[in-house]
TORVEX-937264 format. One record per residue (C-alpha): x, y, z. Coordinates in steps of 0.05 Angstrom, whole numbers, padded with zeros to 5 digits, always signed. Layout:
// residues N
XYZ
...
This chain:
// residues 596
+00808+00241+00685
+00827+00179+00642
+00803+00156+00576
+00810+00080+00570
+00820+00076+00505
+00874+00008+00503
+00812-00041+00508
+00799-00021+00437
+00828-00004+00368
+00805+00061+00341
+00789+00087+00277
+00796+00158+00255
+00733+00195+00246
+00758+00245+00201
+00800+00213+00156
+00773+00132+00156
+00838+00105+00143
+00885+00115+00208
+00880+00063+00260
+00912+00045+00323
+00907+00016+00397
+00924+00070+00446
+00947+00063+00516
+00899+00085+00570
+00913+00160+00569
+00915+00207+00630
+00899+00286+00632
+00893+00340+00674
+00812+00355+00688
+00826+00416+00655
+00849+00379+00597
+00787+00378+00538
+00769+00320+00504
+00788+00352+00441
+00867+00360+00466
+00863+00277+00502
+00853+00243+00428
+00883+00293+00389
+00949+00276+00427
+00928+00202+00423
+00939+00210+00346
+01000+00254+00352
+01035+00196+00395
+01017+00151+00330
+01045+00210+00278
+00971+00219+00254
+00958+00291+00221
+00888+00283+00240
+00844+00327+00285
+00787+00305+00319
+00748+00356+00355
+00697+00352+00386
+00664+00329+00462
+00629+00261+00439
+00702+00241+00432
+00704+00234+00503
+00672+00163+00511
+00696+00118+00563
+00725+00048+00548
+00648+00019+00550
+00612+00066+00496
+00680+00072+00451
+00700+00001+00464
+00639-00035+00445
+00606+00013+00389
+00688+00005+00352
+00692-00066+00354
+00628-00076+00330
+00638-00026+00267
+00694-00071+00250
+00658-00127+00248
+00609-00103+00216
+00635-00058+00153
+00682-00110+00133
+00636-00152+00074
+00603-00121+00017
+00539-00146+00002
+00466-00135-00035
+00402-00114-00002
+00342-00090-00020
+00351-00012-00003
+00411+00022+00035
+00407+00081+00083
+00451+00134+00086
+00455+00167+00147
+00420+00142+00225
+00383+00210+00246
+00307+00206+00268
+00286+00200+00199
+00335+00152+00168
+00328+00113+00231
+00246+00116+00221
+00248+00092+00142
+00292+00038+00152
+00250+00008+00214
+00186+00016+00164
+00217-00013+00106
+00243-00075+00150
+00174-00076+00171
+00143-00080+00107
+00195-00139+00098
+00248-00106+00049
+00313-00123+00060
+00348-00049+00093
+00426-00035+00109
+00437+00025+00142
+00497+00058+00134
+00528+00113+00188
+00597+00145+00189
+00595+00157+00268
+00606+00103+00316
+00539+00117+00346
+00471+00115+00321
+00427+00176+00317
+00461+00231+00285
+00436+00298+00321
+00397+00250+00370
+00458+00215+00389
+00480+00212+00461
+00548+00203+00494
+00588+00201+00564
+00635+00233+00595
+00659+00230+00670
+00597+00191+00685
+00553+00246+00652
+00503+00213+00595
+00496+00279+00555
+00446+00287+00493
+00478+00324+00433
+00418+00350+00405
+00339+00359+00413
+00312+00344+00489
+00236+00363+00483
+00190+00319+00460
+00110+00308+00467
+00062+00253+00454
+00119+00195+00456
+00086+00164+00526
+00011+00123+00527
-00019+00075+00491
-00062+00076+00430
-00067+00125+00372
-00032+00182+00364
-00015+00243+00321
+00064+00242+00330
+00086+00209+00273
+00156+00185+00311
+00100+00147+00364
+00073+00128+00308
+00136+00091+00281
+00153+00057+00339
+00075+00029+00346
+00077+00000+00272
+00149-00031+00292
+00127-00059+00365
+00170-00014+00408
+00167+00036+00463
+00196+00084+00502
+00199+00097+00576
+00183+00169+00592
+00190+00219+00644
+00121+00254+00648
+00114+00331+00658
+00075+00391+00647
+00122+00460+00632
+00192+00492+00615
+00206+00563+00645
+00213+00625+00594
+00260+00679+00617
+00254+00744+00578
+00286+00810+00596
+00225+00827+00631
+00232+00769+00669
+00206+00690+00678
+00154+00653+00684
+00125+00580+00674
+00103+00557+00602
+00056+00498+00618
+00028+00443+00567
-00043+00455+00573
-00092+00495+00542
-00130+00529+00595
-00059+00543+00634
-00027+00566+00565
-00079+00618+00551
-00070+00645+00624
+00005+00653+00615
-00012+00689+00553
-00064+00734+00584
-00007+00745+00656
+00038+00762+00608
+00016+00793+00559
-00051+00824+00578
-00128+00820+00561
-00113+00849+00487
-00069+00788+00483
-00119+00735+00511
-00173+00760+00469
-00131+00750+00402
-00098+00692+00434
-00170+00659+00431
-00181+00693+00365
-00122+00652+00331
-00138+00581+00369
-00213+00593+00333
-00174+00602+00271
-00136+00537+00281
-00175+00489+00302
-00214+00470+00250
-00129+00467+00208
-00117+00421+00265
-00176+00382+00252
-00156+00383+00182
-00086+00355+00200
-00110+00308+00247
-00149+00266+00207
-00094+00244+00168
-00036+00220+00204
+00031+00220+00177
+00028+00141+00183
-00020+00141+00119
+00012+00198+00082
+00051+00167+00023
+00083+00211-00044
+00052+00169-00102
-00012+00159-00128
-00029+00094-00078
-00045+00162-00030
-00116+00166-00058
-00127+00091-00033
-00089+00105+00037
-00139+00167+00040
-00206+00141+00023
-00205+00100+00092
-00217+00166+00128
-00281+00177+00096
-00319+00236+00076
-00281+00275+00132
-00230+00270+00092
-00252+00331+00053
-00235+00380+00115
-00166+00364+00095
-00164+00380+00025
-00207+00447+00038
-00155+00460+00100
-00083+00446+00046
-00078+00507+00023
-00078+00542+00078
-00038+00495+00122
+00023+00494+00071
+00027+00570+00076
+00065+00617+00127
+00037+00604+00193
+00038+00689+00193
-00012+00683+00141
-00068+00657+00193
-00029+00699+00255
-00034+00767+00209
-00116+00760+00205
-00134+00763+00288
-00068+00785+00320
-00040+00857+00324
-00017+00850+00396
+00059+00864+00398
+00075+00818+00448
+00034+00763+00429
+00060+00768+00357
+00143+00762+00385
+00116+00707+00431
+00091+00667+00375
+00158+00685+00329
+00197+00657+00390
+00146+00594+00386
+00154+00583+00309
+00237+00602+00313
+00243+00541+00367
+00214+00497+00327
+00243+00513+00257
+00297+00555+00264
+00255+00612+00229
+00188+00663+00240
+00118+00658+00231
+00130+00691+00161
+00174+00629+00144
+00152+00570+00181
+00100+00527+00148
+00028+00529+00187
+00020+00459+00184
+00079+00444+00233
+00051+00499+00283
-00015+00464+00276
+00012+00400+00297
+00048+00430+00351
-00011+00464+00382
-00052+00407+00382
+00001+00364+00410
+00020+00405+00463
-00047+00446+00482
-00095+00394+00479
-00134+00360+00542
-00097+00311+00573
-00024+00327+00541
+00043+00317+00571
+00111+00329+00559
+00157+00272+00556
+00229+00255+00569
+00261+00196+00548
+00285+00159+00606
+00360+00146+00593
+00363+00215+00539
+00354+00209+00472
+00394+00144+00457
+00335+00109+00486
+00294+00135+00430
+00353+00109+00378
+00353+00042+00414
+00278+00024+00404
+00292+00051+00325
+00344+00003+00332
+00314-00064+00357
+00256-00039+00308
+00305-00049+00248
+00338-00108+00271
+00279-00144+00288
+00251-00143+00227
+00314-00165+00190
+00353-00096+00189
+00422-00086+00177
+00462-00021+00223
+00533-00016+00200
+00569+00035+00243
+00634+00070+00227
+00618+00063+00151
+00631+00125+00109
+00590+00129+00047
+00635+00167-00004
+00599+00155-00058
+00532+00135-00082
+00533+00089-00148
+00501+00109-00204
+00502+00073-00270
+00453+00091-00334
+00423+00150-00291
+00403+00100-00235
+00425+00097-00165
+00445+00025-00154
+00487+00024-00075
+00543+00057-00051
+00615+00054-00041
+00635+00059+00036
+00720+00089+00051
+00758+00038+00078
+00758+00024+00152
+00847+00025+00149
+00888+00043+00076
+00908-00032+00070
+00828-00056+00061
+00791-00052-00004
+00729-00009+00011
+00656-00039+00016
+00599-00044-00038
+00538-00054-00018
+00493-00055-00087
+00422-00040-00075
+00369-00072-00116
+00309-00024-00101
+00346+00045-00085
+00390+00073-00043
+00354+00134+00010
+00393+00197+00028
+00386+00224+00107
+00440+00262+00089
+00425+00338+00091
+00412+00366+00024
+00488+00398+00008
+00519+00336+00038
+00484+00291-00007
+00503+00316-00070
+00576+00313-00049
+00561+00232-00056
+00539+00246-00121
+00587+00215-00184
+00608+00275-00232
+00597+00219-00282
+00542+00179-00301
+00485+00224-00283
+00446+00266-00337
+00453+00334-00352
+00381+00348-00321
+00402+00307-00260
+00463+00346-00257
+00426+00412-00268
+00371+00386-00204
+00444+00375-00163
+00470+00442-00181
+00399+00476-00159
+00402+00430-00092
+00470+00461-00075
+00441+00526-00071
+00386+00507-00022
+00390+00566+00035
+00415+00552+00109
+00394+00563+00171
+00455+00587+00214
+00487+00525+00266
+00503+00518+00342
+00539+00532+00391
+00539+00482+00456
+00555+00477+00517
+00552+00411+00559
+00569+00414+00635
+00572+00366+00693
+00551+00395+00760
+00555+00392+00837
+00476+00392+00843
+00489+00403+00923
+00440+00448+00954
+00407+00456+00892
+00325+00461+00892
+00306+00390+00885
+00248+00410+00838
+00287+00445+00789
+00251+00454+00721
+00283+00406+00663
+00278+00457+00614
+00288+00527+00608
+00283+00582+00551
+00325+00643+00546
+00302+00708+00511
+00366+00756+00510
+00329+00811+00459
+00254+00804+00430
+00282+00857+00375
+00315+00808+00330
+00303+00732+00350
+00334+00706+00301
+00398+00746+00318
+00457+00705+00342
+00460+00674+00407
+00399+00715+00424
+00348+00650+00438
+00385+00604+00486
+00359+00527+00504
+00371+00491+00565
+00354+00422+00587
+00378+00388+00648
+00343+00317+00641
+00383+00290+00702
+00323+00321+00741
+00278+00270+00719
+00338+00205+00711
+00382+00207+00767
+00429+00153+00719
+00446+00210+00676
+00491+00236+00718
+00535+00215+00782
+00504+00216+00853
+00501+00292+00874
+00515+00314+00802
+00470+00340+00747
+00481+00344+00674
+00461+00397+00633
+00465+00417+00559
+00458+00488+00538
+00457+00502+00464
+00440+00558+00422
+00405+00531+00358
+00399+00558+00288
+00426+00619+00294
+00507+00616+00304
+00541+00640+00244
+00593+00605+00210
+00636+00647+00172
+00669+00672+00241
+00696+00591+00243
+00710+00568+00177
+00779+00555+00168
+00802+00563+00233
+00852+00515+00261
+00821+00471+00316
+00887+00461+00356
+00894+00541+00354
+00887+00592+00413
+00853+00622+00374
+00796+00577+00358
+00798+00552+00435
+00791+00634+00450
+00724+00636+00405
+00701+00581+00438
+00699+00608+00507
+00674+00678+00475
+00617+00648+00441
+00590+00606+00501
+00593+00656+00545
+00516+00676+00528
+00508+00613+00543
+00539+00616+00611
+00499+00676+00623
+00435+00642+00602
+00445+00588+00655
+00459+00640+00711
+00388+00653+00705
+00376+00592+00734
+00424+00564+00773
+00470+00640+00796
+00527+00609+00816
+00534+00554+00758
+00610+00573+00741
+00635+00550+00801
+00591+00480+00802
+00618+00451+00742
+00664+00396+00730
+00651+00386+00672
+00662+00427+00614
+00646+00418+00539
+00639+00469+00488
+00620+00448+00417
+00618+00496+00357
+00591+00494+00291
+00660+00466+00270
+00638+00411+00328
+00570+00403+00290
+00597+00400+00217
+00647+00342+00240
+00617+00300+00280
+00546+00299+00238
+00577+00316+00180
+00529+00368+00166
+00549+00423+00121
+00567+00480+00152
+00541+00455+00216
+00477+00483+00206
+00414+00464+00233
+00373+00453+00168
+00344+00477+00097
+00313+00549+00107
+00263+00535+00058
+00205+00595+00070
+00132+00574+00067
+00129+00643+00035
+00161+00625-00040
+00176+00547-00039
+00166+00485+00002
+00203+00422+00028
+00219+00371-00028
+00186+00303-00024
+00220+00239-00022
+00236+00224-00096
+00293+00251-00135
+00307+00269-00215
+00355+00204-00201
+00317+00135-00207
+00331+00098-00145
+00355+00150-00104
+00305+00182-00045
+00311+00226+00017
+00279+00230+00082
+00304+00275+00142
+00301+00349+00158
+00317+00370+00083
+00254+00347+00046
+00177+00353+00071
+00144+00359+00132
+00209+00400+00146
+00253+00410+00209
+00245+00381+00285
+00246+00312+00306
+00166+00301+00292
+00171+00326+00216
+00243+00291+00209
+00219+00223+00235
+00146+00231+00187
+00188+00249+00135
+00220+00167+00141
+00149+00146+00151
+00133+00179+00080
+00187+00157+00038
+00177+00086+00064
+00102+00082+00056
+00118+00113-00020
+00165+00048-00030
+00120+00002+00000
+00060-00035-00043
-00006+00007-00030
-00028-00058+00000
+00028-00069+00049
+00012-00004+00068
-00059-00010+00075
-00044-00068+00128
+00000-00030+00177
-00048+00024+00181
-00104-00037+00196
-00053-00061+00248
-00035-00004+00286
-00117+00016+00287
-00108+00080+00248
């Protein structure tokens, strides 16, 4: 195994200031990725670590995403709004607000776009570091998913693999979860029995009319100012269903589930629905995102799709959406600080690409938009210059409560002999006591079923990952080059080991490639606090922030402020804090435009 590294000069990820041009590099296969660059800086006396598997690119991923970082961080400029951060929902605002005709700069501390959504290669193996189920992304027309949604108002598309199910294996055993209505309510009723049906259809009578609610106003025309009463009155009088559905719709999606189902089994199955999606229960997770997902997934004619060429695809439309309209991406370009002066947020300050550069201003004249997770964005945040009440709101943001973070495992396989109509996407159910136990609810996706180009001839790629629910105190402050982290490692992806067994028995001895990430992995390279998965904001006591701040100038979008968690409420939650900046009117057009 080689890593061509020569062609290029690379920057440090972890510190921003060491750089250097390697020579190509050769290790054992048994070698990690991890150990290859971290001796690559050793060679140079660096005291950095960097550690984790998306360091692995080959010359063509690292080579050409470096130099063009360089490039591009170099000049300081003005725009019109800057973006901190390229996941689903800082790629989604800044496409909007190019759209709308604002001058955007996004800003992103990795060398690839995408944050959790970004992809990388290794050995031949294209390998998705994060979510790897998606619906209503394929067809033409109108739609409820607000990331579809996006890419119609911006002009782009995505080519899909189209299909129909994932397996679930429980300890009782495993059987096909299909994405249609009919076929959903006879897996509940095989599996759970006629009691289960019969509440099943109970609970779809209860949401229907909450997705009818939802439905008639898409996340394309939702906006977090008072212009929403003019974006709303082109629904009509339907609208009302809406407002009379709200209250019920922001509460715990238990609150509808507790009034028609008592069946045990039906009420762990739809935990284990609600804990996929969010990362919490029924009790927790908000009904509106349930609704959506329902609809989306249950309704005549659905399909699930897979982004033909992983996720990056997804990020590359986002991409040629921003830049077509004027959009600025600057990759490798650490914000460390966002500029505040009087109380106002005014542009950032971005580290140095090497010690013996001045860093990078970039003033914004409109406002500068956080996709930064909660935590990590008030660690941008001057100590100066802010008020005591916005200091006070900072404080109180701090404190927001986690979810727990990953653990992941990413393998290239010898496919031969192999069924060749192996499922995509699998679900693993250690223990219905305590789903939200760690490593108890494992996810597998092996999209190199659908896109042979993911992986080598014969081979298969797969990425296991156990999401929302790995604790971090067992990491922090462990040293990365230690036996002792490389030791928890292999401990704490043996579950998932054990998970893929269920599907492919003798899986051990098929892979060639071997990548385990941890939430140390996760906090790194997405520079996500903690590594965790997202804000564990209950629908019981609280709610998702919207998209202004006590700051003037400064806004969020992503998984930390409303709809919530998951790629369809991440990449609505860009839609909303763009149509909120945007003129009413301007607004008003794209929805004529895209027909909604």
């Amino acid at each position: 195994m080689h890593l061509h590294l020569a062609s290029t000069r690379v920057i440090c990820s972890s510190c921003h200031s060491c750089e250097f041009k390697p020579r190509a590099l050769s290790i054992r296969r048994t070698t990690s990725p991890d150990t290859a660059l971290q001796r690559v800086h050793r060679k140079r006396s660096r005291a950095c670590t960097v550690s984790c598997s998306a360091a692995a690119q080959d010359q063509h991923t690292m080579g050409a995403d470096v130099n063009s970082t360089d490039e591009t961080a170099s000049a300081s400029h003005d725009t019109d709004f800057v973006v901190i951060g390229s996941g689903i929902g800082g790629l989604c605002c800044a496409a909007m607000l190019a759209r709308y005709g604002y001058e955007v700069t996004v800003c992103e501390s990795h060398y690839a776009l995408g944050g959790a959504a970004h992809s990388f290669k290794v050995k031949g193996h294209h390998f998705d570091s994060g979510p790897s189920f998606f619906a209503g992304l394929s067809g033409e027309g109108n739609t409820s998913n607000p990331l579809k949604q996006v890419l119609n108002a911006v002009g782009e598309q995505v080519e899909c693999a189209i299909y129909d199910r994932w397996v679930t294996h429980t300890p009782e055993g495993s059987f096909a979860t299909v994405c249609n209505g009919n076929r959903y309510a006879e897996m509940v009723r095989s599996q759970g029995g006629e009691t289960a049906l019969k509440q099943w259809k109970q609970l779809e009578d209860k949401m229907r009319p909450l997705q009818q609610g939802a439905a008639l106003f898409p996340a394309a025309a939702l906006r977090s100012d008072p212009g929403v009463v003019l974006s709303m009155l082109r629904f009509g009088p339907k609208l009302a269903l809406t407002g009379l559905q709200a209250p019920t719709l922001t509460a715990p999606f238990a609150k509808v589930v507790d009034q028609v189902v008592t069946d045990p089994w039906l009420r762990k199955f739809l935990d284990l629905e609600c804990f996929v999606l969010s990362g919490m229960l029924a009790k927790d997770t908000i009904c509106a995102e349930m609704a959506f997902m329902l609809m989306e997934r249950n309704r005549e004619g659905s399909t699930i799709d897979y982004p033909m060429g992983g996720t990056s695809s997804i990020v590359d439309a986002l991409r040629r959406g921003i830049e077509k309209h004027g959009g600025k991406i600057m990759l490798g370009s650490h914000v460390e600080e966002i500029l505040v002066k009087g109380g106002k947020a005014n542009g950032v300050r971005i580290h140095p690409a090497n010690s013996r550069k001045p860093p990078t201003f970039i003033k914004a004249r409109k406002g500068v938009i956080s996709n930064a997770s909660v935590w990590d964005t008030q660690t941008l945040l001057p100590n100066q210059d802010i008020t005591p009440k916005q200091q006070q709101w900072s404080e109180e943001a701090k404190r927001t409560p986690q979810t727990g973070s990953f653990m992941h495992l990413h393998l290239g396989i010898d496919a031969k002999g192999l069924d060749p109509n192996l499922d995509c996407h699998h679900l693993v159910v250690n223990d219905w006591q305590d789903l939200e136990a760690a490593q108890n609810v494992c996810i597998i996706s092996i999209p190199s079923v659908f896109d042979s180009s993911l992986a080598p001839a014969g081979k298969h790629t797969i990425h296991a990952y156990v999401a929302a629910n790995e604790p971090y105190n067992i990491w922090q402050g462990l040293d990365k080059n230690s036996k002792e982290y490389k030791d928890l490692k292999a401990e704490r992806a043996e579950p998932l080991w054990k998970a893929l067994e269920r599907v492919i028995p003798d899986i051990r001895k098929r892979a060639e490639v071997t990548l385990i990430g941890s939430p140390l992995t996760h906090e790194f390279w997405l520079r996500r606090n903690r590594g965790t998965y997202g804000a564990a904001i209950s629908a019981r006591n609280g709610s998702f922030p919207g998209p202004q701040t006590p700051i003037k100038g400064l806004y969020r979008c992503g998984d930390s402020c409303q709809p919530g968690i998951g790629v369809p409420a991440a990449a609505a939650s860009g839609l909303i804090t763009a149509n909120t900046l945007a003129p009413i009117w301007s607004h008003i057009k794209m929805l004529d435009q895209i027909k909604m």
